[in-house]
Residue frames as a rotation matrix with the C-alpha (Angstrom) as fourth column:
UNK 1
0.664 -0.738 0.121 10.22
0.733 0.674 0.088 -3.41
-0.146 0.031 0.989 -6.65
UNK 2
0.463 -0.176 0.869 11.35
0.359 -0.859 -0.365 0.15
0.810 0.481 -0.334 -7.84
UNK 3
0.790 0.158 0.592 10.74
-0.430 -0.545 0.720 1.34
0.437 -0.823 -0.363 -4.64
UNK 4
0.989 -0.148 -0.014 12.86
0.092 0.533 0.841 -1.18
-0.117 -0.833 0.541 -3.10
UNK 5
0.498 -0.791 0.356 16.00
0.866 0.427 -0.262 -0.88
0.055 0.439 0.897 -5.12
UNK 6
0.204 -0.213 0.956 15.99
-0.043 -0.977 -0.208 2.69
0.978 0.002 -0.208 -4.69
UNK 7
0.878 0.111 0.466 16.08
-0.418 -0.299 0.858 2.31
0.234 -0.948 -0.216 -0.99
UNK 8
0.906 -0.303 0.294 18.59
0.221 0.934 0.282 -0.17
-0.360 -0.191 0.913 -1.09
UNK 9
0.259 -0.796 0.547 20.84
0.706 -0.230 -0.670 1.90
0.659 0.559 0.503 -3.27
UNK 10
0.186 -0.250 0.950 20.54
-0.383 -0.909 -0.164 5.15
0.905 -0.333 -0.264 -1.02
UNK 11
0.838 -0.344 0.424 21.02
-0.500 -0.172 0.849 3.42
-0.219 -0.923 -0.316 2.21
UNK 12
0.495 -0.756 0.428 24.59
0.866 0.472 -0.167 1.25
-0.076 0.453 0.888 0.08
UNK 13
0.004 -0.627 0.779 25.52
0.234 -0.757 -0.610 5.05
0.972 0.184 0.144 -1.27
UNK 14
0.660 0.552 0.510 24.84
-0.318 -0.410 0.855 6.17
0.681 -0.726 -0.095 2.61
UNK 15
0.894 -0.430 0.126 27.03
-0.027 0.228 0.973 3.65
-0.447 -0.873 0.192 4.25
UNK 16
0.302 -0.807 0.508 29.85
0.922 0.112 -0.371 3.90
0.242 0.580 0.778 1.59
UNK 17
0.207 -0.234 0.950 29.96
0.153 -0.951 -0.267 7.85
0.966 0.201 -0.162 2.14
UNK 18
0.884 -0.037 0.465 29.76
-0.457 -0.269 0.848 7.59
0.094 -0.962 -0.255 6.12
UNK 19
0.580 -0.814 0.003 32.66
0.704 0.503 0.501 5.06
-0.410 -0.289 0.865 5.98
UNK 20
0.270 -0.425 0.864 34.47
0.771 -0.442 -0.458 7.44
0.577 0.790 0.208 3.68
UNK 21
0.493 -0.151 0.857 33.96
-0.440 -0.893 0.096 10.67
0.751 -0.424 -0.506 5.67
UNK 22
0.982 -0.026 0.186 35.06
-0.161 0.396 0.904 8.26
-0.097 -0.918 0.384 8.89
UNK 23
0.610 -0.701 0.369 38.19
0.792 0.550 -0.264 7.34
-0.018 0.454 0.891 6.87
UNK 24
0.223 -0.525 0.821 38.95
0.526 -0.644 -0.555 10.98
0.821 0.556 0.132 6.13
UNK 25
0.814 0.044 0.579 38.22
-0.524 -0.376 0.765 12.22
0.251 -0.926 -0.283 9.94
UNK 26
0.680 -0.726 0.105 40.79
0.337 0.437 0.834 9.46
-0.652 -0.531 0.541 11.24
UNK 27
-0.261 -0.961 0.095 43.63
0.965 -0.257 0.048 10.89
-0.022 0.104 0.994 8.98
UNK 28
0.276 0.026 0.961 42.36
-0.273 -0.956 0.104 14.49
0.922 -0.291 -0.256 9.42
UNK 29
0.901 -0.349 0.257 42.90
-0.391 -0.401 0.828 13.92
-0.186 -0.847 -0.498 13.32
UNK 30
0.569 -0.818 0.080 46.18
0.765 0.563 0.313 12.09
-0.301 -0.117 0.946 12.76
UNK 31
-0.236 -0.512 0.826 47.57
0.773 -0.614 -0.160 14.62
0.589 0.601 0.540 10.39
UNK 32
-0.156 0.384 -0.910 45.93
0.636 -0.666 -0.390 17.31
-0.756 -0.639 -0.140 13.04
UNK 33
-0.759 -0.651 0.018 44.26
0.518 -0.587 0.621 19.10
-0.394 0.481 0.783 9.45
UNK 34
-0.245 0.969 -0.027 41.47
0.092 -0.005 -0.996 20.89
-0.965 -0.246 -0.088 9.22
UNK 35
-0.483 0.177 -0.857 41.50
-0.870 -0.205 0.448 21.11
-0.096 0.963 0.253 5.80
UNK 36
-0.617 0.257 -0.744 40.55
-0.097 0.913 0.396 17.24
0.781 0.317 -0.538 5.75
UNK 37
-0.489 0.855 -0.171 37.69
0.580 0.173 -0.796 17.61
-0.652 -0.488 -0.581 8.66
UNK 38
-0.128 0.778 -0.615 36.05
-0.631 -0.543 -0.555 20.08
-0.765 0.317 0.560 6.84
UNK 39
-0.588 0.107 -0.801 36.44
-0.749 0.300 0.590 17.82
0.304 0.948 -0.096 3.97
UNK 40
-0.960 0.079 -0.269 35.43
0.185 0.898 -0.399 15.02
0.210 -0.433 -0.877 6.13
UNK 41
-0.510 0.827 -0.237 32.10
0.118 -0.205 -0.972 16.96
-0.852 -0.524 0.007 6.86
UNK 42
-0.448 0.459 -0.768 31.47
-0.876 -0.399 0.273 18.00
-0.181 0.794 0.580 3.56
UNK 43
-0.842 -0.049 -0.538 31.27
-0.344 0.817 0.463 13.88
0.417 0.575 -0.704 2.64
UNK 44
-0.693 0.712 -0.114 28.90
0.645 0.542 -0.539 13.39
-0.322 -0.447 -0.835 5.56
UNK 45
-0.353 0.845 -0.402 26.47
-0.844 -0.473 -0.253 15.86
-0.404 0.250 0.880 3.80
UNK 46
-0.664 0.317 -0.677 25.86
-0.484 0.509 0.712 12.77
0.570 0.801 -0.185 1.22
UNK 47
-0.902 0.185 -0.391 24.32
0.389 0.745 -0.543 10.45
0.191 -0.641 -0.743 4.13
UNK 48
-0.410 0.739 -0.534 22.03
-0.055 -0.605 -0.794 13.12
-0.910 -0.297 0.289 5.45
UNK 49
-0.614 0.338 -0.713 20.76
-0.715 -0.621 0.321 13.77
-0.335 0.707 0.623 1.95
UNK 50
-0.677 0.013 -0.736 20.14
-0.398 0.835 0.380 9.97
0.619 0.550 -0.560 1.15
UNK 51
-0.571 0.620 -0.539 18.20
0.821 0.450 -0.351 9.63
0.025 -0.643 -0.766 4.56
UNK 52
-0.508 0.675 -0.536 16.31
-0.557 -0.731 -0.394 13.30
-0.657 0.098 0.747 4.29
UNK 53
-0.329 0.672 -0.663 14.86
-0.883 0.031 0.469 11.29
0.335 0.740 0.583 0.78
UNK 54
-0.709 0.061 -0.702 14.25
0.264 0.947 -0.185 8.05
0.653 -0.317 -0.688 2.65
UNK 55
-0.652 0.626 -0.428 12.25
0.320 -0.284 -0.904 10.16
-0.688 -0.726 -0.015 5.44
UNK 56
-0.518 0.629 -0.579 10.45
-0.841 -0.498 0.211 12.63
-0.156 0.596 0.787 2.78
UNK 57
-0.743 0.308 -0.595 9.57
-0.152 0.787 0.598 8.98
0.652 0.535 -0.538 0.81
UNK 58
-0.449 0.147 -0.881 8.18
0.582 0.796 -0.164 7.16
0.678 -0.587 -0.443 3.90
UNK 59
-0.531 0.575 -0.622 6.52
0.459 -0.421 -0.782 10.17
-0.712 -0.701 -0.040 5.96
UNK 60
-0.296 0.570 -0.767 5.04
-0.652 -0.707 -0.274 12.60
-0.698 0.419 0.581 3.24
UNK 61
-0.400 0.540 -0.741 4.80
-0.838 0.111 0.534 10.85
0.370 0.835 0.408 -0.43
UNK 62
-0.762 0.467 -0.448 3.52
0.293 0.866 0.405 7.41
0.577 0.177 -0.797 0.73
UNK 63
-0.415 0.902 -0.123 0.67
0.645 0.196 -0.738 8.35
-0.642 -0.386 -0.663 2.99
UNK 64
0.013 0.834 -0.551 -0.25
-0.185 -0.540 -0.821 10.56
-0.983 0.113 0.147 0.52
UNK 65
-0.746 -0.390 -0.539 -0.42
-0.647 0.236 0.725 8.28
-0.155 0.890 -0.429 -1.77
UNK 66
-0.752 0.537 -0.381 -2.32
0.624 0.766 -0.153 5.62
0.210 -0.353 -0.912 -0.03
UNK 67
-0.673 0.432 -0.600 -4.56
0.390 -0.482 -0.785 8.68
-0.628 -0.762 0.156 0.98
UNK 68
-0.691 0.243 -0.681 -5.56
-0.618 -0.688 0.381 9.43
-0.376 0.684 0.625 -2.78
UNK 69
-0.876 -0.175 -0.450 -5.48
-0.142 0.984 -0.107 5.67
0.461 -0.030 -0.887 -3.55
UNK 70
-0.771 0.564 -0.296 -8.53
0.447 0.148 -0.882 5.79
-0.454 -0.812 -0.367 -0.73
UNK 71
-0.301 0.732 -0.611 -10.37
-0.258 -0.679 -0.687 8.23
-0.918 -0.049 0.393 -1.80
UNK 72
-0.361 0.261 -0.895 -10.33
-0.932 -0.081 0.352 7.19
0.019 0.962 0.272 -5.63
UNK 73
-0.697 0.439 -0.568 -11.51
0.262 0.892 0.368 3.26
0.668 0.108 -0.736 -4.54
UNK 74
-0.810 0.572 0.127 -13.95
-0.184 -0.043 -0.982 4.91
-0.556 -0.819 0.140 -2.10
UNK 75
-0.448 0.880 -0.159 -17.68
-0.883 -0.407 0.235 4.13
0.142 0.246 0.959 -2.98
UNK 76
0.604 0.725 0.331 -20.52
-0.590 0.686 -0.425 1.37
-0.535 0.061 0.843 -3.90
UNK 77
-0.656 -0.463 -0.596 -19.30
-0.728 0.598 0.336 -2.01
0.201 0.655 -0.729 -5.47
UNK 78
0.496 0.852 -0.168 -21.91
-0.852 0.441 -0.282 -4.52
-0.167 0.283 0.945 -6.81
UNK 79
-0.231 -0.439 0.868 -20.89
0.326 0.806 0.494 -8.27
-0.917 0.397 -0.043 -7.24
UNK 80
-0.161 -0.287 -0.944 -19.83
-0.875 -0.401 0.271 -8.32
-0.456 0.870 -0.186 -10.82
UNK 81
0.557 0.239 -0.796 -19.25
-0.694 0.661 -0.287 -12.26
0.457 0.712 0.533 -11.61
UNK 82
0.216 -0.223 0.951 -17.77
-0.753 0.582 0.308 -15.02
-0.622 -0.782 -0.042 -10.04
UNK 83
-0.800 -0.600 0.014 -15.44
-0.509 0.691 0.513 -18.02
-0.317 0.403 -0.858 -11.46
UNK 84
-0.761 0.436 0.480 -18.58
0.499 0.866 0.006 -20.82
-0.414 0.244 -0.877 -11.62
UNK 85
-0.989 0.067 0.129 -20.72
0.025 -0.793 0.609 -17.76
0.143 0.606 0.782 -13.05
UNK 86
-0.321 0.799 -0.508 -23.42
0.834 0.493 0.249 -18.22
0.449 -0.344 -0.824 -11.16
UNK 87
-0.010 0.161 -0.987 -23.71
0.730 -0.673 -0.118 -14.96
-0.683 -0.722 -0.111 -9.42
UNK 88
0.114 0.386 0.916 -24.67
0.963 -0.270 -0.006 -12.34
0.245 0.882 -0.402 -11.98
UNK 89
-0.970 -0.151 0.190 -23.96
0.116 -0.976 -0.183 -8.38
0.213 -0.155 0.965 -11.93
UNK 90
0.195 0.977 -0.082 -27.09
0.949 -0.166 0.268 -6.73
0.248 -0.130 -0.960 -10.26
UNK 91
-0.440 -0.180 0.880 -27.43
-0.129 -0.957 -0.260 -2.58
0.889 -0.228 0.398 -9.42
UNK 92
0.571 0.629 0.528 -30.45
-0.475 -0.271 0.837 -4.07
0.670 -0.728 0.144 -6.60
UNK 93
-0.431 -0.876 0.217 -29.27
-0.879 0.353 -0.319 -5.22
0.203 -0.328 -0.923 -3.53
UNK 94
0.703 0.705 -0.093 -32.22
-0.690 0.708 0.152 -8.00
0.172 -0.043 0.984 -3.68
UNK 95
0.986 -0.165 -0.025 -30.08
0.153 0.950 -0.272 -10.35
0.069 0.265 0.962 -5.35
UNK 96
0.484 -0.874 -0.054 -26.64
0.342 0.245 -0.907 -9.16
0.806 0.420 0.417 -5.24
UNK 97
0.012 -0.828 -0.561 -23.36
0.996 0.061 -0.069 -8.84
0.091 -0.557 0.825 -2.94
UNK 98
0.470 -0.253 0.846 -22.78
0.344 -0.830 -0.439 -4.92
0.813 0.498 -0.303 -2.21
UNK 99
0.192 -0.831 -0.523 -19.78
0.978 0.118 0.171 -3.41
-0.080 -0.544 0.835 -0.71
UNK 100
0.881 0.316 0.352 -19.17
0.378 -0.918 -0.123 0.17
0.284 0.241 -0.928 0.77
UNK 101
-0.094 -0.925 -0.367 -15.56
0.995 -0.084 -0.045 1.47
0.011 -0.370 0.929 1.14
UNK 102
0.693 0.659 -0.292 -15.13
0.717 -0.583 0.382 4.44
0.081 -0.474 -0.877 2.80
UNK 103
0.581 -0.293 0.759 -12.60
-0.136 -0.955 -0.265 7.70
0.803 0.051 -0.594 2.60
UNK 104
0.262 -0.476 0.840 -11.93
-0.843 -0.537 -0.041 7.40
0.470 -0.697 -0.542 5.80
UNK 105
-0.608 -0.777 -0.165 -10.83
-0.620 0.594 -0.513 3.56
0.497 -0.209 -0.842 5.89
UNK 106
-0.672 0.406 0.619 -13.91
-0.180 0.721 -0.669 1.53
-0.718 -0.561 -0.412 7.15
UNK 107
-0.806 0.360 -0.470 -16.12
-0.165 0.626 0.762 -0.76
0.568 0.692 -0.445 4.68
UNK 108
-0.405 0.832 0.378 -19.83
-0.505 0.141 -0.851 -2.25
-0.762 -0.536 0.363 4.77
UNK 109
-0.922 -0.101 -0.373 -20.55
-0.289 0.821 0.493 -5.51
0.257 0.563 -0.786 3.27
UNK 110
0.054 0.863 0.502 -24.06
-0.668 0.405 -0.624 -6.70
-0.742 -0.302 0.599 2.77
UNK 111
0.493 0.139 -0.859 -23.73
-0.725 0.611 -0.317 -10.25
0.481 0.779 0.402 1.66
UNK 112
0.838 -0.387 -0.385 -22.30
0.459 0.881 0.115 -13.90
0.295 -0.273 0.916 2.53
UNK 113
0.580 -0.815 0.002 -19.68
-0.773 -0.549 0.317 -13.59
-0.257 -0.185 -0.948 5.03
UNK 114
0.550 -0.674 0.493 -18.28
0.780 0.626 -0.014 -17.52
-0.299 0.392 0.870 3.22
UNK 115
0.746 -0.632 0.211 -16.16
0.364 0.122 -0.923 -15.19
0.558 0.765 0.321 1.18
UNK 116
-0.148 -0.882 -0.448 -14.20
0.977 -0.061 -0.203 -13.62
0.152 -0.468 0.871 4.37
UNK 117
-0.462 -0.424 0.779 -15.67
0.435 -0.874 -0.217 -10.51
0.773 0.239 0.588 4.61
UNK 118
-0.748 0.343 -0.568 -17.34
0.653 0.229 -0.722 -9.34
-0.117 -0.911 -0.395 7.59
UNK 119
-0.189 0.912 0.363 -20.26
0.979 0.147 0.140 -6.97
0.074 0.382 -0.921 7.85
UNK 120
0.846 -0.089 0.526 -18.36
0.188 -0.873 -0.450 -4.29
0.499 0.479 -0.722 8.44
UNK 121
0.208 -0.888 -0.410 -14.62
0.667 -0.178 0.724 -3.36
-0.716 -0.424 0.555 9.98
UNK 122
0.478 -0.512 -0.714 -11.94
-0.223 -0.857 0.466 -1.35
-0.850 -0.064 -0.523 8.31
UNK 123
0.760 -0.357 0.544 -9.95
0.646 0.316 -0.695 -1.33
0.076 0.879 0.470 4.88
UNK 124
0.390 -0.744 -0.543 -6.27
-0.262 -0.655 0.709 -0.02
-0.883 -0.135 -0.450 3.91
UNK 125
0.908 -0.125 -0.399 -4.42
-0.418 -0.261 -0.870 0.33
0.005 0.957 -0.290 0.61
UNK 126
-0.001 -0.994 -0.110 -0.77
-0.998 0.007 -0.057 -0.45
0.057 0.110 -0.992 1.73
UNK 127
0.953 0.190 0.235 -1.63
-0.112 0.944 -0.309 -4.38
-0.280 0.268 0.922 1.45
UNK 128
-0.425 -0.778 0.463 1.64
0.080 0.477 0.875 -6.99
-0.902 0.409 -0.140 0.15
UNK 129
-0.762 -0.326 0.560 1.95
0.519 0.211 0.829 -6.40
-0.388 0.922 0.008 -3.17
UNK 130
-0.911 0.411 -0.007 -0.40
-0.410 -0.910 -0.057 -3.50
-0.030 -0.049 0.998 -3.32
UNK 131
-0.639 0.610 -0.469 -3.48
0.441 0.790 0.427 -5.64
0.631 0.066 -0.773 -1.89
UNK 132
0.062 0.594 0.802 -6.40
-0.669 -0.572 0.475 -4.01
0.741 -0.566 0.362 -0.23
UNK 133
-0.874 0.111 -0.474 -6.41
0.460 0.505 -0.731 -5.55
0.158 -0.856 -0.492 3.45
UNK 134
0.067 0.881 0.469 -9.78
-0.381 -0.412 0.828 -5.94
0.922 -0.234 0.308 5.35
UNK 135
-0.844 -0.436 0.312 -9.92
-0.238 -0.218 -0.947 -5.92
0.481 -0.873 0.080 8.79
UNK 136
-0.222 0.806 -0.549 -12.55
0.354 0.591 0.725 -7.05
0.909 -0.033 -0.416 11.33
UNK 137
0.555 -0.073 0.829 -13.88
-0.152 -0.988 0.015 -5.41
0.818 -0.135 -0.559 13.91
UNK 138
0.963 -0.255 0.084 -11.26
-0.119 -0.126 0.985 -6.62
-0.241 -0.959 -0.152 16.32
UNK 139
0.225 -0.915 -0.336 -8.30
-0.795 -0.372 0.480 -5.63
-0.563 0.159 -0.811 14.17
UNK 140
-0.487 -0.541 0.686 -7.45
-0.008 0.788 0.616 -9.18
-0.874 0.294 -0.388 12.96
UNK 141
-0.767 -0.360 -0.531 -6.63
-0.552 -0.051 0.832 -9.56
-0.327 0.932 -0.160 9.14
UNK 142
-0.114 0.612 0.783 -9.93
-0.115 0.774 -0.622 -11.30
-0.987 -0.161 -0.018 7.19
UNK 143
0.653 0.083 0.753 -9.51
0.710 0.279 -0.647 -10.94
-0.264 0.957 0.124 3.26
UNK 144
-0.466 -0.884 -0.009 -7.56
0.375 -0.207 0.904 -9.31
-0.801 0.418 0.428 0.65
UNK 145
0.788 0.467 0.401 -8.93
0.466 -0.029 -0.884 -7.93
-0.402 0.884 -0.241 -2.51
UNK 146
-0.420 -0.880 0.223 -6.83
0.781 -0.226 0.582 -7.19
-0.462 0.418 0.782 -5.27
UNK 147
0.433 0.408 -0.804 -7.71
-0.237 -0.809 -0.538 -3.13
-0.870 0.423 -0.253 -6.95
UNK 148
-0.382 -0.469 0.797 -8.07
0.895 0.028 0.445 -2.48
-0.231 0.883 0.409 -10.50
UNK 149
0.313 0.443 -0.840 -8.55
0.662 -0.736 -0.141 0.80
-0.681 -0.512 -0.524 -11.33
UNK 150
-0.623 -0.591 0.512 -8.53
0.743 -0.653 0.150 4.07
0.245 0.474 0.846 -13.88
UNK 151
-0.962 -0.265 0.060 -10.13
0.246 -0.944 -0.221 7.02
0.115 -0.198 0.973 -14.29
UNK 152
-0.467 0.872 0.146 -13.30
-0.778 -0.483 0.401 5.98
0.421 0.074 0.904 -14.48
UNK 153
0.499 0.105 -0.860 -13.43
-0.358 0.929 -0.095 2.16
0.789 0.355 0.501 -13.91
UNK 154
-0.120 -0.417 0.901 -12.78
-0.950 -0.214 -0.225 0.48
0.287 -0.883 -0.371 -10.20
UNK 155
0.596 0.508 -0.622 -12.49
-0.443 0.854 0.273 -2.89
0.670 0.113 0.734 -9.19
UNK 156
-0.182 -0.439 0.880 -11.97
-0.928 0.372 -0.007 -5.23
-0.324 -0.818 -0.475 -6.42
UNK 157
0.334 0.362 -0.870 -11.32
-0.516 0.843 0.152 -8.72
0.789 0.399 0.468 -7.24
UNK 158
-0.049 -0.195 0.980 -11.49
-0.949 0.314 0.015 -10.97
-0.310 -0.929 -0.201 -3.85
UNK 159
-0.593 -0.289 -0.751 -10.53
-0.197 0.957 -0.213 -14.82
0.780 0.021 -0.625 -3.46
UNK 160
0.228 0.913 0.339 -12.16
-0.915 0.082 0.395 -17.12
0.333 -0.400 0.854 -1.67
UNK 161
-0.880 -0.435 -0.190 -12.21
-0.422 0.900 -0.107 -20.72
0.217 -0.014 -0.976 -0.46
UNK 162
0.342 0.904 -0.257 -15.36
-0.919 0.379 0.109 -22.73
0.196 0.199 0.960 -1.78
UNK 163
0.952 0.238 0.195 -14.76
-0.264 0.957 0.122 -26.52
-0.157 -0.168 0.973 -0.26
UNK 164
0.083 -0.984 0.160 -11.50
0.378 0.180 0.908 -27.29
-0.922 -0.015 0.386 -1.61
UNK 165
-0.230 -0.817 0.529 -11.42
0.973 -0.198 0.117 -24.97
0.009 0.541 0.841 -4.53
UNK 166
-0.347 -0.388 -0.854 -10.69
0.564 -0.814 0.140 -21.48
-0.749 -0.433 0.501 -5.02
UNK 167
0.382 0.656 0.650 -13.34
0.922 -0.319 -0.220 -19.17
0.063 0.684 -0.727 -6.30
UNK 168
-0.825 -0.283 -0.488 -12.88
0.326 -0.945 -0.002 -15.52
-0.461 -0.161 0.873 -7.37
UNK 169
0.229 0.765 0.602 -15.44
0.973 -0.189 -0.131 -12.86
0.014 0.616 -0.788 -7.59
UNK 170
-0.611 -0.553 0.566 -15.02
0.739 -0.656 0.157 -9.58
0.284 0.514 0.809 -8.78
UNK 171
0.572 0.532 -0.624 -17.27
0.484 -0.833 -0.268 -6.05
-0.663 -0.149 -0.734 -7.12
UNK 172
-0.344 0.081 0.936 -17.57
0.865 -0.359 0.349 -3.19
0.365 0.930 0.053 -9.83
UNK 173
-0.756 0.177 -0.630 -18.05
0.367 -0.683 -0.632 0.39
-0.542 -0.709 0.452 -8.22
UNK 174
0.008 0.929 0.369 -20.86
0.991 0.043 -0.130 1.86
-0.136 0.366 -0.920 -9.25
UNK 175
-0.837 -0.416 0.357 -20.60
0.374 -0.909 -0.183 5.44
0.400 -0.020 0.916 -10.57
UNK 176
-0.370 0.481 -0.795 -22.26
0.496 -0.621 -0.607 8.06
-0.786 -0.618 -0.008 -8.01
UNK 177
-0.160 0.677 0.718 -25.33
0.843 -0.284 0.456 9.81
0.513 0.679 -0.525 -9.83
């Protein structure tokens, strides 16, 4: 929401300065003064500056954000637990759900595809409302999982649709040994 208000302000301060400088250019050419074009350029420096951080934002810091973001939900995840609690944490994959997210943006799911997940396609970070999107392998949108996550501790909690109600279960990464 941050994000948004900030954008929203620099492109408002952006079109307030461009009208400005536009204002000062039409009575710089009337008046025939260069003292007021140069001034008139000086104002359009603000614009440029307000879209140079709009570009920086949106080409450099977000993908490499979403690129860390990857790497730090990359690994193993083990079904944890599940709303009707029937599905129990396991480490084997005998009995339990396990999910591999890859670095480099593709996933492997061994378990029921009921909950929406296929058996393997693609994953991304930039999700509505900072939802993990999974992907199938012919591009088209099949689940969501929401990330929790610190420094040591990773989680993916995914919805479902069990008959007419709505189950959540919850995959736990497993720390690499």
């Amino acid at each position: 929401m941050l994000e948004s208000l900030l954008f929203i302000l620099l492109l408002s301060v952006s079109a307030l300065f461009i009208v400005i400088a536009l204002i000062v250019m039409l009575i710089a050419v009337i008046r025939k003064s260069s003292a007021l074009k140069k001034t008139a350029l000086k104002i359009s420096i603000i614009p440029i500056l307000c879209w140079v951080l709009i570009a920086i934002w949106y080409l450099i810091t977000l993908p490499s954000i979403r690129k860390s973001e990857m790497e730090n939900f990359a690994g193993t995840y083990i079904l944890n637990s599940s709303d009707n609690g029937s599905l129990k944490k396991s480490k084997s994959r005998i009995d339990g759900f396990k999910l591999i997210l890859s670095d480099d943006g593709t996933y492997l799911f061994d378990g029921h595809e009921k909950i929406g997940l296929q058996k393997h396609g693609t994953w991304k970070t930039d999700g509505t409302d900072g939802l993990f999107e999974f992907y199938n392998e012919n591009g088209n949108l099949s689940q969501w999982a929401t990330p929790y996550g610190n420094d040591n501790n990773y989680s993916l909690s995914i919805e479902y649709q069990k008959g007419q109600d709505s189950k959540t279960i919850l995959f736990v990464k497993i720390k690499s040994e």
